[in-house]
N, C-alpha and C positions, 0 to 999 in steps of 0.2 A: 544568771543575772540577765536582764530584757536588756539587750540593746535594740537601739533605734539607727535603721539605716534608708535615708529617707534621699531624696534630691538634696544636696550640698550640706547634708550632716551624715555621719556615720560616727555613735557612741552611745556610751548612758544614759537612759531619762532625765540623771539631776542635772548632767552635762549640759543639754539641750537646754533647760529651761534654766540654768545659769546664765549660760551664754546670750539666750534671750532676752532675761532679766535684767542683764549688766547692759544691752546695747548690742553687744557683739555681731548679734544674728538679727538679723529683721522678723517683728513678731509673721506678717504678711508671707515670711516662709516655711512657716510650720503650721502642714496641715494635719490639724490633731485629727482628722476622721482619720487620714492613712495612720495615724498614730493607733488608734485605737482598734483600725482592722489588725495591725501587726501585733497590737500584744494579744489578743484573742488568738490569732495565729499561734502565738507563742507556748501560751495555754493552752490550747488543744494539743500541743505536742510534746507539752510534758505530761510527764505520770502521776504528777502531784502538785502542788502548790500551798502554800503558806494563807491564810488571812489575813499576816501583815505586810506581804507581799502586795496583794492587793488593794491595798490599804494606800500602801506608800504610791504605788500606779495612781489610783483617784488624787490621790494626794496633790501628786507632782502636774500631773493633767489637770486636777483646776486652777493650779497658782497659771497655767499656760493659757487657760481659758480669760482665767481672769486678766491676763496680761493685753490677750489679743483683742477684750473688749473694751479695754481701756484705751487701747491704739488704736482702733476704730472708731469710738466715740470719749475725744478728749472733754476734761472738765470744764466748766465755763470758769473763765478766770475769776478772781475771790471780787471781784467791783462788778462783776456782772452780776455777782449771787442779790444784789441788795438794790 
């Protein structure tokens, strides 16, 4: 199983972006590049791997992408839309 051991996180993929999702963690401290150098890492060094493994990694990495682009560019509130 990929864990992620980064600057002030050390756990699971769903973890991180739990913990992101809910608030907990600031989206501004996960940088998904070093995320995505370590699972390649991770994958060169096993012998094998699943395609729903991989799956689940894109998966989890875009809910995080999508998250950080949302906190970097919030919505116009719903009276600005009109």
């Amino acid at each position: 199983m990929f864990e992620v051991e980064t600057e002030g996180f050390s756990g699971p993929l769903d973890l991180l972006c739990d913990l992101v999702e809910s608030g907990s963690l600031d989206f501004a401290r996960v940088r998904l590049s070093e995320i995505v150098t370590l699972y390649i890492a991770y994958l060169r060094e096993k012998e094998g791997f699943h395609l729903e493994e991989i799956l689940h990694f894109l998966s989890i990495t875009s809910r995080l992408l999508h998250g950080k682009v949302l906190s970097l560019f919030p919505s116009p509130k719903h009276e600005e839309l009109w």
